[in-house]
C-alpha positions in Angstrom: 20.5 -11.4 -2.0 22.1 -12.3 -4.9 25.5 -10.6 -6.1 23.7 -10.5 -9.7 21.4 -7.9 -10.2 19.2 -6.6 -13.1 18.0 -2.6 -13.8 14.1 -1.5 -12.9 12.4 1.9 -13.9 10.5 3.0 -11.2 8.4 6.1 -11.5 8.1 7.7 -7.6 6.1 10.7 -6.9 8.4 14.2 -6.1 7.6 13.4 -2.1 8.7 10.1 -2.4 11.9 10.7 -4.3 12.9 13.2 -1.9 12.2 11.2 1.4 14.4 7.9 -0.7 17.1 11.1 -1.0 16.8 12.1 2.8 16.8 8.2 3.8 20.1 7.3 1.6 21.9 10.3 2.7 21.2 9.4 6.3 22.0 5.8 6.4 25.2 6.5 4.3 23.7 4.2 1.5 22.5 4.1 -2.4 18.8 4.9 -3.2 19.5 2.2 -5.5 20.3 -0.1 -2.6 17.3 1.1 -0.3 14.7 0.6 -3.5 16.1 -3.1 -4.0 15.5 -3.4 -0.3 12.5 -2.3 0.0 11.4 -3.9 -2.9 12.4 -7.3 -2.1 11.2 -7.2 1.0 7.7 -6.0 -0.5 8.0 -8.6 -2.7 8.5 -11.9 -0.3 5.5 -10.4 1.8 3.3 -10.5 -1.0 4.1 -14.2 -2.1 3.3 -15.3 1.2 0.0 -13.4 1.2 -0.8 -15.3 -2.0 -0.1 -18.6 -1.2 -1.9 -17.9 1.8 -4.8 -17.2 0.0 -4.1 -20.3 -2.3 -4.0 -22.7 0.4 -7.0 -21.6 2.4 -8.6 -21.8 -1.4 -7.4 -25.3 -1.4 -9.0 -25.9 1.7 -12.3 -24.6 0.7 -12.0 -26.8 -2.3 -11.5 -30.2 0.2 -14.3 -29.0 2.4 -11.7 -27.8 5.1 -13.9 -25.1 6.9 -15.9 -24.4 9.4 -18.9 -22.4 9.3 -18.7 -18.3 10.6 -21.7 -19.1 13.0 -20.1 -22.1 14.5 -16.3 -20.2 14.6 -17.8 -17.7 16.7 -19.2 -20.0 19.1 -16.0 -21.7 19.5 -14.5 -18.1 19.9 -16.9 -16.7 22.8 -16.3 -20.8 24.5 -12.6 -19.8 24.2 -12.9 -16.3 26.0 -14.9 -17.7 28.6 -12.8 -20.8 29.3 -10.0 -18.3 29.5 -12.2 -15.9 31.4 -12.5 -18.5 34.1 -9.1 -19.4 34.3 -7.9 -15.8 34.9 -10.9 -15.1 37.9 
């Protein structure tokens, strides 16, 4: 995390305030600190989601799919073959 750091309004409900109260006082640390956490952390998840979503869009684009019917066959094969394996 960067030593640089910029100021964000957030509005929280009463509950939520209070818990961020509770949580700062127990781990000896800022609210301000925890929301930046918690925040960038929310944040880096999301951007993976999305260019998750943009590259299995990119491969719908190039024709990179396979048909539901035909993933669920491959799916049951798989179960059995691992089925057999196992008994």
């Amino acid at each position: 995390m960067s030593t640089q750091s910029e100021t964000v309004t957030v509005r929280l409900s009463p509950e939520t305030k209070a818990r961020l109260d509770e949580l700062a006082t127990q781990t000896r640390r800022t609210k301000s600190f925890l929301a930046a956490e918690a925040i960038s952390d929310y944040v880096e998840r999301e951007m993976k989601i999305v260019a998750a979503i943009h590259r299995g869009l990119a491969d719908i684009e190039a024709g990179r799919t396979v048909p539901h019917d035909v993933a669920i066959e491959r799916l049951h094969a798989a179960i059995e073959r691992g089925a057999k394996k196992r008994g």
